[in-house]
C-alpha positions as CSV (number, residue, x, y, z in Angstrom):
1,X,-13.0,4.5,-39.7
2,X,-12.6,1.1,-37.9
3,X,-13.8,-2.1,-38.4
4,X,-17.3,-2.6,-36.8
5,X,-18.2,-5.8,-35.3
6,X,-21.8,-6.8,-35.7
7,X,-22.2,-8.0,-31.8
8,X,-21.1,-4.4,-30.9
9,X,-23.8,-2.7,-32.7
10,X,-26.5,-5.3,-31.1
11,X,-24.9,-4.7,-28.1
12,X,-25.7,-0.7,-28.5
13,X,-28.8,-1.2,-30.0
14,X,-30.4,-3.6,-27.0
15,X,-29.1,-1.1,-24.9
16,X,-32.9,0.4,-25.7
17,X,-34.4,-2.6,-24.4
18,X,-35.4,-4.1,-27.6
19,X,-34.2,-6.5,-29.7
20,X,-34.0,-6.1,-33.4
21,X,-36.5,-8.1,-36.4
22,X,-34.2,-6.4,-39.3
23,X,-30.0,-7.1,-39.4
24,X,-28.4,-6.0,-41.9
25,X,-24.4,-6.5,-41.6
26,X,-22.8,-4.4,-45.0
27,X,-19.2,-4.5,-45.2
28,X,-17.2,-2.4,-47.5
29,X,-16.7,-3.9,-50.9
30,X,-13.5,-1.8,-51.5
31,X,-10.8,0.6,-48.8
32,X,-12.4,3.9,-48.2
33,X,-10.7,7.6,-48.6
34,X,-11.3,7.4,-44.9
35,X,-7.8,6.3,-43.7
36,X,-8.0,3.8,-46.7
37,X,-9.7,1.2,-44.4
38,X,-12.5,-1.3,-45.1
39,X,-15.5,-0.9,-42.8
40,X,-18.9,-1.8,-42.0
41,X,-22.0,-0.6,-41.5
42,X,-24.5,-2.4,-39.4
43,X,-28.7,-1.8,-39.9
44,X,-31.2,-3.0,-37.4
45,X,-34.2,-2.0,-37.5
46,X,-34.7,1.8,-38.1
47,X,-31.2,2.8,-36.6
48,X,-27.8,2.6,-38.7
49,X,-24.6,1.9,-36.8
50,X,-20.5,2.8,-38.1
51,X,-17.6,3.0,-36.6
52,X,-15.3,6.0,-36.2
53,X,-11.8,5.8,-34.9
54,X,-12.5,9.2,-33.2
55,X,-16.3,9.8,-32.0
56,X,-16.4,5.8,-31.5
57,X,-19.4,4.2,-32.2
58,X,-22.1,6.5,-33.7
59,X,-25.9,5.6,-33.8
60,X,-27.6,7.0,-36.6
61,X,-31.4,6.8,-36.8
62,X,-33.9,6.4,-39.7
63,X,-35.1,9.9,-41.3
64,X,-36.5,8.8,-44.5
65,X,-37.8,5.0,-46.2
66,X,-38.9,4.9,-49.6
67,X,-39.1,1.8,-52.1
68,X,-35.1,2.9,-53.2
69,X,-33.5,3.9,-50.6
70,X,-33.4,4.5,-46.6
71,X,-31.8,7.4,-44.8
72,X,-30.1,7.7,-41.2
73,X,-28.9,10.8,-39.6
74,X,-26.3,11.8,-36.8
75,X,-23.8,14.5,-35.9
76,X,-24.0,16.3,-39.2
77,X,-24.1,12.9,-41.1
78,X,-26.3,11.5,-43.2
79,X,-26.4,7.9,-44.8
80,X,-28.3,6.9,-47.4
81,X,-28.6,3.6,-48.7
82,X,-29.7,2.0,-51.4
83,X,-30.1,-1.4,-53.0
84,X,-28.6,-2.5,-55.9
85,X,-29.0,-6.3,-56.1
86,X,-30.7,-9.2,-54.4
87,X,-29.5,-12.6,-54.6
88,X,-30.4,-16.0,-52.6
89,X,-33.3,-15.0,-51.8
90,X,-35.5,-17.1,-49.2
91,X,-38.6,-18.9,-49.7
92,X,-40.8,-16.5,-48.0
93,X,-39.1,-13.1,-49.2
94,X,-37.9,-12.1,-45.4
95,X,-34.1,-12.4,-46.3
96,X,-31.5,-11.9,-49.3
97,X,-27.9,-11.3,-49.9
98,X,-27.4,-8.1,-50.9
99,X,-25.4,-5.8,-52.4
100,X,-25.6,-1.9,-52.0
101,X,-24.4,1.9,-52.5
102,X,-23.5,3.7,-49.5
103,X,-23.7,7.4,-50.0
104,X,-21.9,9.5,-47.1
105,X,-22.5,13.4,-46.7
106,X,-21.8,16.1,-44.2
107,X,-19.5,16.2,-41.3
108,X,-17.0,13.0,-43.0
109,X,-17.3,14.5,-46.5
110,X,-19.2,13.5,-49.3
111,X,-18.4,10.1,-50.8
112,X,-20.6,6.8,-51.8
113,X,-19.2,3.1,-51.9
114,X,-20.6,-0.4,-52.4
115,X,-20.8,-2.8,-50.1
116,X,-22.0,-6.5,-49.8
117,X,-24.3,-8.2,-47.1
118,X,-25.7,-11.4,-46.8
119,X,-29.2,-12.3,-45.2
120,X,-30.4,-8.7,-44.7
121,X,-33.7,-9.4,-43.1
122,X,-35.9,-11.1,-40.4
């Protein structure tokens, strides 16, 4: 995997013609199996974006929300993603630092890390 810059994911996503309430930037607390790289993972809205060095940028989009977790879908790839912690959050409950478990399965294996992001929200 490759690093994945937020304004590239944007860029993919207002592709659509829409511009995105939700952002979500989560990077990679620790290196991945994955060519022992860090990497990101970028929510906006109900679409999930990561980087792969081969198939590029891949857009994965929303196949289940529940109070715990959210799930995307692509390619034989699912990620779900869950919440761990919430910190700093705002006066009005639209935003928080947080910190989450990414759980990978299908076509890239099956592995789960934790990654930190700040201001997830509106």
């Amino acid at each position: 995997m490759q690093p994945l810059r937020y304004e590239d994911a944007l860029a993919a996503y207002e592709l659509g013609g829409d511009s995105p309430n939700y952002i979500c930037a989560i990077a990679a607390e620790k290196a991945v199996a994955l060519e022992q790289e860090f990497f990101s993972v970028v929510l906006l809205e109900d679409k999930a974006y990561i980087q792969l060095a081969k198939a590029g940028l891949l857009e994965m989009l929303l196949k289940e929300a529940a109070d715990e977790y959210t799930a995307y879908a692509t390619q034989g790839i699912v990620l779900r993603v869950e919440v761990l912690s919430r910190a700093n959050i705002s006066e009005y409950e639209e935003s928080a630092d947080q910190r989450m478990r990414l759980a990978f399965s299908g076509a890239l294996g099956d592995f789960a890390i934790t990654g930190a992001a700040q201001s997830c929200g509106i």
